[in-house]
N, C-alpha and C positions, 0 to 999 in steps of 0.2 A: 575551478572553484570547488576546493574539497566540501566544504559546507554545506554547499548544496545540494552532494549526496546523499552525503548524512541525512538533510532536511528531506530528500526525496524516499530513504528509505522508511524512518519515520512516521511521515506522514501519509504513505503509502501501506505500513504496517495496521496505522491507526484506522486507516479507511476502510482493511481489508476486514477489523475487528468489526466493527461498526456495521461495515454492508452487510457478513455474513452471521448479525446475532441480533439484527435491526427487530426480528420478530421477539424475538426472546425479552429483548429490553424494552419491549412497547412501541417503538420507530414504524414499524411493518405496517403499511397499510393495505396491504392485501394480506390473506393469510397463507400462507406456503412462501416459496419461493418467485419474487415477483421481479419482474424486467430492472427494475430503479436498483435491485438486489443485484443483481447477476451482472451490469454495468460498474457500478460498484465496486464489485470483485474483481472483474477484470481492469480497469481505470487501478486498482491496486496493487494487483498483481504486475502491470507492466510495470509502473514507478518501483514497488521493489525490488523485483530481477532487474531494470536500468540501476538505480541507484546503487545493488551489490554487484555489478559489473562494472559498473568504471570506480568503483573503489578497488575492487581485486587487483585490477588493472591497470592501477594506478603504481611508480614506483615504493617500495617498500617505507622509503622515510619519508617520505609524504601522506602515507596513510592516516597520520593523527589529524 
C-alpha cells in the first residue's frame, strides 16, 4: 500500500513536531522535557524511518 507510507511518514512528521515543541505551544504539562514528550518523539521517529524505508525500497515506478 504506497499510501500508507506516505500517511506513515506524515503523520509521524507531524507527531514528531508536536511532541518535540508541545512546551513552546502551550501542550506541555510539565515543564522541561517530560515522559508523554520523549514517547512521543520516539512513537515518531519509528513511523518516520518505517515509512522513508519501505518507500526507498520500494521499486522506482511505484514510488508516486
Amino acid at each position: 500500500m504506497p499510501a500508507l507510507d506516505w500517511v506513515m511518514l506524515v503523520v509521524g512528521t507531524g507527531l514528531g513536531i508536536l511532541s518535540l515543541t508541545a512546551d513552546v505551544i502551550g501542550l506541555g504539562g510539565f515543564p522541561g522535557f517530560g515522559w508523554k514528550q520523549a514517547v512521543g518523539t520516539v512513537v515518531a521517529l519509528v513511523l518516520v524511518v518505517l515509512g522513508a524505508v519501505r518507500i526507498v525500497r520500494r521499486d522506482p515506478g511505484e514510488r508516486r
